[in-house]
Each structure stands twice: as C-alpha cells, then as structure tokens.
C-alpha positions in Angstrom: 0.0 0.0 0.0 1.1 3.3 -0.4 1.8 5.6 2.2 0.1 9.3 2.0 2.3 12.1 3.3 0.5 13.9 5.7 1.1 18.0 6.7 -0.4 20.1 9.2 -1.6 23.0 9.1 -3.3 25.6 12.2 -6.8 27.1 11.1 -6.7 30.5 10.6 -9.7 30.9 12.4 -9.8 29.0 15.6 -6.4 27.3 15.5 -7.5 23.9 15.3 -4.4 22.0 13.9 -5.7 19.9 10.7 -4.1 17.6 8.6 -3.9 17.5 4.6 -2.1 15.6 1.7 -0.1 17.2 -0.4 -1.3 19.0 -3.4 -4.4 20.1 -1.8 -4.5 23.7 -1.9 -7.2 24.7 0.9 -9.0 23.7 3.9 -12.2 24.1 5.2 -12.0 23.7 9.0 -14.6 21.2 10.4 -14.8 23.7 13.6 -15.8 26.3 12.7 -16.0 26.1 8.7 -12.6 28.4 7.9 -10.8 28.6 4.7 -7.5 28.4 5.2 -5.1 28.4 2.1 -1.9 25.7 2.0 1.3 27.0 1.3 3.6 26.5 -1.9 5.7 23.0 -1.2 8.9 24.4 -0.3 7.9 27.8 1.2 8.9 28.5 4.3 6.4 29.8 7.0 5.9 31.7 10.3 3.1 32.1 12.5 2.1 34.5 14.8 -1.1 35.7 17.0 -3.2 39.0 15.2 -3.0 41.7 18.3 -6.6 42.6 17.3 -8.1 39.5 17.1 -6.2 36.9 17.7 -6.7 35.0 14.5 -3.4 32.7 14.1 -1.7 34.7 10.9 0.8 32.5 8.7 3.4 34.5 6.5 6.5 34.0 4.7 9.5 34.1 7.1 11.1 37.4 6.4 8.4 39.8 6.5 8.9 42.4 8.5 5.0 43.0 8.7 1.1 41.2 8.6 -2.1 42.7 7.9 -4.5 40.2 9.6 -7.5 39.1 6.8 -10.0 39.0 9.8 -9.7 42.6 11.6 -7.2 44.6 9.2 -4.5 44.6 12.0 -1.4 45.4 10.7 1.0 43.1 13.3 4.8 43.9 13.5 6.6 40.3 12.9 8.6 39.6 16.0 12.0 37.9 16.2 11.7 34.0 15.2 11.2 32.6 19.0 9.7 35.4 20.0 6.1 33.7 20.7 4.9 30.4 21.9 2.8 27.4 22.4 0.6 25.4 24.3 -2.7 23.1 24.2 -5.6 24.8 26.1 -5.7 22.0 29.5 -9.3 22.3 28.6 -10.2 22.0 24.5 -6.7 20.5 23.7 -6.6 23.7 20.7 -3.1 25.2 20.2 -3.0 28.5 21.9 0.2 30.6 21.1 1.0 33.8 23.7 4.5 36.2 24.1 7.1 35.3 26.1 6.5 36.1 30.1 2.8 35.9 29.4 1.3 34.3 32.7 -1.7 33.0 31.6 -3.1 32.5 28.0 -7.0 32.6 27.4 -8.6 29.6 24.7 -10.2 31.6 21.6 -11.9 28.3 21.2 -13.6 27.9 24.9 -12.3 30.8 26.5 -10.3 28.6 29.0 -7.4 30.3 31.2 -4.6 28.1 31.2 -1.8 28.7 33.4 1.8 29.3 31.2 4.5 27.6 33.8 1.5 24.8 34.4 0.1 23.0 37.2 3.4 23.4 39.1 3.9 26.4 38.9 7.4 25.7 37.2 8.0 26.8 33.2 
C-alpha cells in the first residue's frame, strides 16, 4: 500500500491543527468552517497571534509585517522565537502567547490556562 504524506496546518480561524495531503490547496476547517489556504511546497512559514483579534496569521519568514484578513491589524513580525505554544488543558486547541505571558486565554472555549502549568514551574 502506499503511504500518504500527511502535513499540518493551524486554522486560521480557531487554531485547530488539521491535517492535509499534499497537493491540496485549501482547507475548510470542520470547527468552525474556515478557509484556510496551504502553502507552496517548499515555502517556508511563520506564524504569529493577530494583536486585534487573535486569529493565528501565517506568512513567509522574512516579513517584517502582517495585515490580519479578519480585523485589518497590521501586526509587527517579532523575532523567530519570540512567541509560543501550548494546548488549552481544557479544548486541547493550540493556543500561542508572548514570552512572560502568565496565563493564556482559549479563543476556542475561553479557557485560562496557566503558562508555567500546574506546578507552577516553566
């Protein structure tokens, strides 16, 4: 049998992390119905959190600056490392925040979920 390569991909809208074959060319997210567009095989991509909306924003790595499609935000690019991760403790969505952020709120189910976790250690 042949094996499918599988990519991921965050939903622009709600951040749900979806999976796609290559050569598809868009997603409809089976959240909450986004489009979201797949990048060019071989184009490299950065993420980062709209400071209007907070709509998960992909771009090429190099630009200096995003206008959100949602809100019209136009977001300054920080430095690569600059942002990151987690999975909401309650929704399991991937919920991105700045560094020395203290808590992160769930666009998804509005959860508050402690950065440096149960323990209180990062």
């Amino acid at each position: 049998m042949k094996e499918v390569m599988r990519n991921e991909l965050v939903c622009t809208g709600c951040r749900n992390v979806m999976e796609y074959a290559r050569g598809t060319a868009e997603l409809r997210c089976g959240l909450c119905n986004t489009v979201t567009r797949v990048p060019p095989p071989g184009m490299q991509l950065s993420q980062l959190s709209c400071g209007g909306c907070n709509t998960v924003l992909m771009h090429a790595r190099g630009a200096a600056y995003v206008r959100c499609t949602r809100c019209q935000t136009i977001n300054l690019v920080s430095e690569p490392h600059q942002e990151f991760q987690l999975r909401c403790a309650n929704c399991q969505n991937i919920v991105m925040y700045p560094p020395g952020a203290p808590f992160v709120r769930c666009p998804i189910c509005n959860n508050i979920t402690n950065v440096a976790g149960p323990s209180g250690s990062s």
